[in-house]
C-alpha positions as CSV (number, residue, x, y, z in Angstrom):
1,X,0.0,0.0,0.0
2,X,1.1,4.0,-0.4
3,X,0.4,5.8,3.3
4,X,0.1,9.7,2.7
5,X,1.4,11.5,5.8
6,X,0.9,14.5,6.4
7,X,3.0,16.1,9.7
8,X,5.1,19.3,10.1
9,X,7.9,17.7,12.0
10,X,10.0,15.3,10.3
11,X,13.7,14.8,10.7
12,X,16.5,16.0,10.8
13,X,14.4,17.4,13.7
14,X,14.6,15.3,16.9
15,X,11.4,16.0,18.2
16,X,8.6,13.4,19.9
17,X,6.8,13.4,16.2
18,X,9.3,13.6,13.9
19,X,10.7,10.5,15.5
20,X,7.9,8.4,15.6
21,X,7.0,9.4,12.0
22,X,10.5,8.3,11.3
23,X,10.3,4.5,12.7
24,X,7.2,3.9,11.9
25,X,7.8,4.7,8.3
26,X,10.7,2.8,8.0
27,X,9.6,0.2,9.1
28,X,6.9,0.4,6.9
29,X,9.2,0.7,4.0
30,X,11.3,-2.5,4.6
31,X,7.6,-4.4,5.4
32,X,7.5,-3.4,1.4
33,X,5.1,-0.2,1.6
34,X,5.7,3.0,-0.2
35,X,5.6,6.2,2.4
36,X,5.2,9.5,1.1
37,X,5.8,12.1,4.0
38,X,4.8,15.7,3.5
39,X,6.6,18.3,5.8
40,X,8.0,21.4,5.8
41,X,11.6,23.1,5.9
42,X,12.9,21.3,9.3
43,X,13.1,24.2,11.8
44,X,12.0,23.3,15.2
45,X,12.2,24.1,17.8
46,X,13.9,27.7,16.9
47,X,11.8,28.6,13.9
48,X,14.7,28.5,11.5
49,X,16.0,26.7,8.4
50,X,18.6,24.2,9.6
51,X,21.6,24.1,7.3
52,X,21.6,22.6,4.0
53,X,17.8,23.3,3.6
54,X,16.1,25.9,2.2
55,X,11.7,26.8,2.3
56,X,11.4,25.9,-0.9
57,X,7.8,25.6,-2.9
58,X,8.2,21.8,-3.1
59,X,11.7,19.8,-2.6
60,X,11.6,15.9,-2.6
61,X,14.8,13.5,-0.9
62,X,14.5,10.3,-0.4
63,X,15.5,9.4,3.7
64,X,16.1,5.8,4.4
65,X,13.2,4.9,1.5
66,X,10.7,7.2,2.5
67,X,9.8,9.7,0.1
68,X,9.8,13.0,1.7
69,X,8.0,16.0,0.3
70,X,9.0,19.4,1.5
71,X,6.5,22.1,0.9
72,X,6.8,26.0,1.3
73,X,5.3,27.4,5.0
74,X,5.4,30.7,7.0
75,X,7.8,29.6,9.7
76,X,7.9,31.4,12.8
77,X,9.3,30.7,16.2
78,X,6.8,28.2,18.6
79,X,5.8,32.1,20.5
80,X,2.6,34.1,19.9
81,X,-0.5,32.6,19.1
82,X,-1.2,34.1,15.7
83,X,2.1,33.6,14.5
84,X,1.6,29.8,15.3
85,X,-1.8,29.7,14.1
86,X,-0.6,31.2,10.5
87,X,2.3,28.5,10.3
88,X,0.0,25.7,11.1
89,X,-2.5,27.4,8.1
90,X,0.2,27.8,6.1
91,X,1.0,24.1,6.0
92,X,-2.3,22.9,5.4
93,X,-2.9,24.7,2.8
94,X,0.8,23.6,0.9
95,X,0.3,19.9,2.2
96,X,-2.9,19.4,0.3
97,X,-1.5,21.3,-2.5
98,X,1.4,18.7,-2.2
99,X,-0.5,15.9,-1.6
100,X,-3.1,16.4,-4.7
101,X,0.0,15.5,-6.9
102,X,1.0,12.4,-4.7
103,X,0.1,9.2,-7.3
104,X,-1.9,6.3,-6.7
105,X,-2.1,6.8,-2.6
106,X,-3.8,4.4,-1.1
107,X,-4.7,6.0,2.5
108,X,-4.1,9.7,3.8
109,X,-3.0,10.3,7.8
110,X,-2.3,13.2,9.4
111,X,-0.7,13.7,12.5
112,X,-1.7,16.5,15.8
113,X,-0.9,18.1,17.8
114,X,-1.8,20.9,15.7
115,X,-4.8,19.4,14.0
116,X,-5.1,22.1,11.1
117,X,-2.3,19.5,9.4
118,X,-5.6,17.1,10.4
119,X,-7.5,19.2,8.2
120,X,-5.5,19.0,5.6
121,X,-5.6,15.2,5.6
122,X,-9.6,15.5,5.6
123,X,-9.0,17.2,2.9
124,X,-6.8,15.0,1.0
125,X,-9.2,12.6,1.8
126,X,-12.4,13.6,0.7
127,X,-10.4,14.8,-2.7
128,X,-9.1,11.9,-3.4
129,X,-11.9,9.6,-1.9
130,X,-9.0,7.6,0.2
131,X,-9.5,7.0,3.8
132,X,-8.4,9.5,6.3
133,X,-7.2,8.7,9.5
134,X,-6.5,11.3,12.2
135,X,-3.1,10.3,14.4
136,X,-4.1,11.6,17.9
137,X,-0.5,12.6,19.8
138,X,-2.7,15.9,22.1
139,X,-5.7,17.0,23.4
140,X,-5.5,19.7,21.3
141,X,-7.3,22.7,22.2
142,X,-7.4,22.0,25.2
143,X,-3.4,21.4,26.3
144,X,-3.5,25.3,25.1
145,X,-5.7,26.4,27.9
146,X,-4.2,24.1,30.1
147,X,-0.6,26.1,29.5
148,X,-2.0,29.3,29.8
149,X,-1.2,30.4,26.0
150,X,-5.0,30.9,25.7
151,X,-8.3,31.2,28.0
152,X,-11.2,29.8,27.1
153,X,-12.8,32.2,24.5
154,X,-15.2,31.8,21.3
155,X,-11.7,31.0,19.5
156,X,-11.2,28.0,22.0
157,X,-15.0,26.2,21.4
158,X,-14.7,27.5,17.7
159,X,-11.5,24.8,17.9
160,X,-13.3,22.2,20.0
161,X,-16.0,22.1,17.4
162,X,-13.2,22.1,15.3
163,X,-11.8,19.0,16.9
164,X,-15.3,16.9,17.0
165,X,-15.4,17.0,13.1
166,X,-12.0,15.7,12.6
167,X,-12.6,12.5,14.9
168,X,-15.9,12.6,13.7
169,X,-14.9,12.4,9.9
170,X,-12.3,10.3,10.3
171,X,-12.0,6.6,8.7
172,X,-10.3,5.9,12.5
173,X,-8.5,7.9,14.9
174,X,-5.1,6.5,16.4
175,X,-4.7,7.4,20.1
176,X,-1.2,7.1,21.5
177,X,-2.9,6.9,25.1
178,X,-6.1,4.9,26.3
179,X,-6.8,7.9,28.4
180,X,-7.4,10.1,24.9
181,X,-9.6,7.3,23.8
182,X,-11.4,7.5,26.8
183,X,-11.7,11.6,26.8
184,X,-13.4,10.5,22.8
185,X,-15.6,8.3,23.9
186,X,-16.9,10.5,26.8
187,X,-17.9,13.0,23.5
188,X,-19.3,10.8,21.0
189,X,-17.2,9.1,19.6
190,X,-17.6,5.8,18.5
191,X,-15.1,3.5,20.3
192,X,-15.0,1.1,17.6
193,X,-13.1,3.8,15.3
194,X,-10.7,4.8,17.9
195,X,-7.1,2.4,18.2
196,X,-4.7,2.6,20.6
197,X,-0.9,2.8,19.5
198,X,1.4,3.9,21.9
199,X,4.5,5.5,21.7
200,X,7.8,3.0,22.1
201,X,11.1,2.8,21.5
202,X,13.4,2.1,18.6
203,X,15.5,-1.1,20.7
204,X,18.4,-1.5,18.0
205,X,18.9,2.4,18.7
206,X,18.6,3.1,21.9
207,X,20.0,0.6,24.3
208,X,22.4,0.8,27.8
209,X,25.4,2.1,26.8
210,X,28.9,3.3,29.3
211,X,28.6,6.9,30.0
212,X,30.4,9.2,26.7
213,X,33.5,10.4,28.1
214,X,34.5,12.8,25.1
215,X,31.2,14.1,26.1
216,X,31.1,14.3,29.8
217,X,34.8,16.4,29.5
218,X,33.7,18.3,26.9
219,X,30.8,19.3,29.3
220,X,32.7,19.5,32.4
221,X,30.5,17.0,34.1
222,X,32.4,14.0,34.7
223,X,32.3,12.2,37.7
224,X,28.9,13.7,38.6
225,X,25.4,12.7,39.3
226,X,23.5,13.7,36.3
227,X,19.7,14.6,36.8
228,X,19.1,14.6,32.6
229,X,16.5,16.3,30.8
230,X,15.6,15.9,26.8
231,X,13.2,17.3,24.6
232,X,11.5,20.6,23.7
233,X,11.8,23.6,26.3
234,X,7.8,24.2,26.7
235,X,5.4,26.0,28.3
236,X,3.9,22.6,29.2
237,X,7.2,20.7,30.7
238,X,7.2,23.0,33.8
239,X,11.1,23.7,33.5
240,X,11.0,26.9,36.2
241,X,10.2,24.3,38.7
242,X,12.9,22.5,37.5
243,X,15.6,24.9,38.1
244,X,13.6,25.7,41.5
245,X,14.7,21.7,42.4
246,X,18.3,22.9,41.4
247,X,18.5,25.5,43.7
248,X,17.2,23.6,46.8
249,X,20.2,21.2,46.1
250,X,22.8,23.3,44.7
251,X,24.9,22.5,47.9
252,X,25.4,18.9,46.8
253,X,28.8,19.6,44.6
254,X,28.5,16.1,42.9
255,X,24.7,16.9,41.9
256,X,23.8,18.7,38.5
257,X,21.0,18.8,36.0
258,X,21.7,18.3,32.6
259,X,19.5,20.0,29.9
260,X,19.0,19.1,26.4
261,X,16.7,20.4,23.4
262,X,15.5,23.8,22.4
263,X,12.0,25.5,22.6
264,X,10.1,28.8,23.6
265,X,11.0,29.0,27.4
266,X,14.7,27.6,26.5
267,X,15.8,31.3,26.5
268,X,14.1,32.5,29.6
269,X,15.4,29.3,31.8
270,X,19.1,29.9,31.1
271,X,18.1,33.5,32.1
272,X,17.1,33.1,35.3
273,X,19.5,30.3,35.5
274,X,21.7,33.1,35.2
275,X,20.5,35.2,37.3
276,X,20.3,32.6,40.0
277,X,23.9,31.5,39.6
278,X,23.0,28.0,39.6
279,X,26.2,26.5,38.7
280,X,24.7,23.1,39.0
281,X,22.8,23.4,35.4
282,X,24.3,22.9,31.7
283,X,21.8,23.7,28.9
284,X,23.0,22.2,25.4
285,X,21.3,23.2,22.0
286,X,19.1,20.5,20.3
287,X,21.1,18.0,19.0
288,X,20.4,15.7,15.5
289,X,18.5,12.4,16.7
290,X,21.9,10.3,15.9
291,X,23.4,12.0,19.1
292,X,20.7,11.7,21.3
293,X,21.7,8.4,22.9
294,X,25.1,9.5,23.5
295,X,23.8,12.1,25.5
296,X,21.1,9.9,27.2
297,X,24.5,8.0,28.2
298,X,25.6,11.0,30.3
299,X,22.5,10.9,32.4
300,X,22.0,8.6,35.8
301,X,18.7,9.6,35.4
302,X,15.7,10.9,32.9
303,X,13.7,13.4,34.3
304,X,10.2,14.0,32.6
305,X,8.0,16.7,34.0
306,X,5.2,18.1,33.1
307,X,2.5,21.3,34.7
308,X,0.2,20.1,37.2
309,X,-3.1,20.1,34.9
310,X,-5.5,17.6,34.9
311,X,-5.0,17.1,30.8
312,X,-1.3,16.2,31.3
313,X,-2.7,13.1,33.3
314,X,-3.7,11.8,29.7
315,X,-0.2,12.2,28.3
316,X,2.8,9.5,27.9
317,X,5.8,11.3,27.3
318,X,7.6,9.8,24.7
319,X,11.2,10.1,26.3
320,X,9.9,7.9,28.7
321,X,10.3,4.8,26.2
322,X,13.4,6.4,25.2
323,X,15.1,6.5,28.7
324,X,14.0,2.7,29.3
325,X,15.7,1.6,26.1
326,X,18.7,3.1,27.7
327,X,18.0,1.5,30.9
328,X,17.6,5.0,33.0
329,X,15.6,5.0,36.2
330,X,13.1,7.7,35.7
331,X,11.8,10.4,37.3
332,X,8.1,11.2,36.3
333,X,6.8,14.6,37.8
334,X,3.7,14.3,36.5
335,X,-0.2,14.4,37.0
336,X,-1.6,10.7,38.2
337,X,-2.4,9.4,35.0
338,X,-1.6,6.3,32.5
339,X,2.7,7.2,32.2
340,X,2.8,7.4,36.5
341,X,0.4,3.7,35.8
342,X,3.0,2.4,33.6
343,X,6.7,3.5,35.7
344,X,4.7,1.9,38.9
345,X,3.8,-1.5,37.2
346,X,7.3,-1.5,35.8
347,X,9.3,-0.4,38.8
348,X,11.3,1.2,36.1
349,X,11.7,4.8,38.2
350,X,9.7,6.9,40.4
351,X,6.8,9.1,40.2
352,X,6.9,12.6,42.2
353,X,3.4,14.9,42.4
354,X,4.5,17.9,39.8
355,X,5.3,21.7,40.2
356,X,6.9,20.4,43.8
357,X,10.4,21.5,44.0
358,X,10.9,20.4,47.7
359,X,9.7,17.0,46.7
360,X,11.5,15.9,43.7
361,X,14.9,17.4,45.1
362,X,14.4,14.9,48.1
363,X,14.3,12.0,45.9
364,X,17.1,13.0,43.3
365,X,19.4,13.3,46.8
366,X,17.6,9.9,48.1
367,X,18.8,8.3,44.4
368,X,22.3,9.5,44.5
369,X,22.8,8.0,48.2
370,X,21.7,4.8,47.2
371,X,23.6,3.2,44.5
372,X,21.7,-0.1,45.0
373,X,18.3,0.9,44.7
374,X,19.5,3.2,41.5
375,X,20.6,-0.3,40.1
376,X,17.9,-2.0,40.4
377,X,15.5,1.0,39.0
378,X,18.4,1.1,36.4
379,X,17.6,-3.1,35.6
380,X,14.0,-2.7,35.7
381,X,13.7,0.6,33.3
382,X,15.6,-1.9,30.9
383,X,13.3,-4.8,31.3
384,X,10.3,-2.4,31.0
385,X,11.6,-1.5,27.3
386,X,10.9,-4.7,25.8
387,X,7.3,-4.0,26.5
388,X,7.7,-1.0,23.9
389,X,9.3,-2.1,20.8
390,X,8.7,0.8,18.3
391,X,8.4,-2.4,15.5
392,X,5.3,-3.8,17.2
393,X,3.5,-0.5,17.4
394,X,4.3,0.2,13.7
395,X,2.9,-3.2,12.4
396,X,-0.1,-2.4,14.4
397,X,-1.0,0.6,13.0
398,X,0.0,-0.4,9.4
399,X,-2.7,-3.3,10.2
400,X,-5.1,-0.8,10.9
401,X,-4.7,0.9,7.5
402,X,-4.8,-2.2,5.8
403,X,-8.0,-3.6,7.4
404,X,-9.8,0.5,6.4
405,X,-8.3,0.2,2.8
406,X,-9.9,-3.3,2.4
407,X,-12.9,-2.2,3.7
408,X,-12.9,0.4,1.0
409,X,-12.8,-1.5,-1.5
């Protein structure tokens, strides 16, 4: 079959969608399916080209098989609301522009959480009479309101009604979470179009590994207990708190927080981390995905907050699956919800309440003065990552698009 996907991240960018779009395509490629991606210029989190590419009206490369289409979009840095909203337009319009020439496709998906690429595929879909299926990775409008970027307002229930359609429209909807599923179901959606296919891990790529010297001397932290965070610097993740925990323990020489990735607050945490004179924190620019286990190597372990709202209970951050490949204990500071569900049942880390500074520096200090219970979380994280394999949640989904273009027809 020919899948049609439609998302706005795509590597070389490194973030949570990009790489699941990545190893889920090629997997579907060596499983003898053509993958057309459309995306745009890679530029997250910063809002600029990266080197060597340029916002052309329509490029194609091929990347390990995959046919990638990049279109032309008004990119802008992840601030402002309007600005956003016009780059998210902007690549719904080009996609289905892009995706109109796209021959003999056989089924359309588009990815959230900005669901105006969803559009697009509803789009695609109803031109092309091909089904349409809606990738669910946010509860998107409401993880707005639940960051403060937006109150509620006509604008927000405009969206909501927004969101309904979609689901409603679409052939099926893939949920990374059971929780999302749930929060469908609860609004009228049928539960016999909604799958569940979480995120996972990639376990030829990211496995337990010694720590990167070069690295940790190029950094300046060897030797130390490294409390490691990766991913996008969000509104959502929480990160003042963060740099609160560092200050509570800055007294513990041997103790220091490692953080990786770029994003909207990345600016105003090295700031204040200024300003502070927290010499306990590093903050390193995002990195291209084929670095990001090294640097997972220099952590002794993954820390993975989130703000204290009830829609982050729905979430599973996907650097959780990542950090169990690697076999890290993890820290969650997170709303109750399925992820804190899945670290207890592995025994793979330990969950803190979120937006509690006092808390989670307590347990980082309890973790580095107990070298035997960081081994076993360490042994346990690992085992926990063969419950993930990236490869069984890619031939699940590809099932489901199999079983909706067979129905078609």
């Amino acid at each position: 079959m020919h899948i049609l996907f439609l998302s706005d991240n795509f590597p070389p960018e490194t973030n949570a969608p990009a790489s699941r779009l990545y190893e889920h395509a090629s997997y579907w490629v060596r499983s003898g399916h053509e993958v057309t991606v459309i995306t745009c210029a890679p530029n997250f989190p910063e809002g600029k080209v990266f080197p060597g590419y340029r916002n052309h009206w329509y490029a194609v490369e091929a990347m390990n098989g995959i046919r990638v289409v990049r279109v032309k979009t008004y990119i802008t840095t992840n601030e402002g609301f309007l600005k956003r909203t016009l780059d998210y337009v902007s690549f719904m319009i080009a996609g289905v522009g892009a995706g109109l020439f796209q021959k003999n496709v056989d089924i359309i998906v588009a990815t959230s959480p900005q669901f105006f690429a969803a559009v697009g595929g509803w789009l695609l879909g109803a031109l092309l009479r091909k089904p349409f299926v809606f990738e669910l990775r946010d509860l998107w409008p409401a993880s707005i309101v639940a960051v403060g970027a937006m109150q509620k307002s006509f604008i927000i229930r405009w969206l909501e009604r927004l969101e309904l359609f979609l689901y409603q429209r679409a052939a099926a909807v893939v949920s990374l979470t059971q929780a999302f599923k749930a929060d469908l179901i609860r609004r009228g959606i049928p539960a016999g179009k909604i799958a569940v296919v979480t995120n996972g891990v990639d376990l030829e790529y990211y496995v337990p590994r010694p720590r990167d010297m070069e690295l940790a001397e190029r950094f300046g932290i060897q030797g130390k207990f490294v409390v490691g965070y990766m991913g996008t610097h969000g509104m959502a993740h929480g990160l003042d708190k963060i740099l609160e925990t560092a200050e509570l323990i800055r007294h513990h020489d041997n103790i220091v927080f490692l953080f990786v990735g770029g994003g909207a607050q990345r600016k105003i945490l090295i700031e204040t981390a200024n300003q502070k004179g927290l010499t306990n924190v590093y903050f390193i620019p995002s990195q291209p995905k084929e670095m990001m286990p090294r640097l997972w190597s220099l952590c002794d372990v993954a820390l993975i907050p989130l703000r204290d709202d009830p829609v982050f209970s729905t979430v599973i951050p996907s650097k959780l699956f990542e950090a169990m490949g690697m076999g890290l204990p993890v820290l969650l500071a997170l709303p109750e919800g399925e992820a804190s569900t899945i670290l207890r049942q592995t025994g793979a880390g330990v969950v803190v309440p979120p937006e509690q500074p006092t808390e989670l520096a307590a347990v980082i200090i309890e973790l580095h003065d107990q070298p035997a219970r960081l081994e076993v979380l360490r042994q346990a994280s690992h085992n926990a990552a063969l419950q993930f394999s990236r490869t069984h949640q890619a031939e699940k989904m590809s099932n489901i698009f199999q079983v909706l273009i067979e129905g078609k027809g």
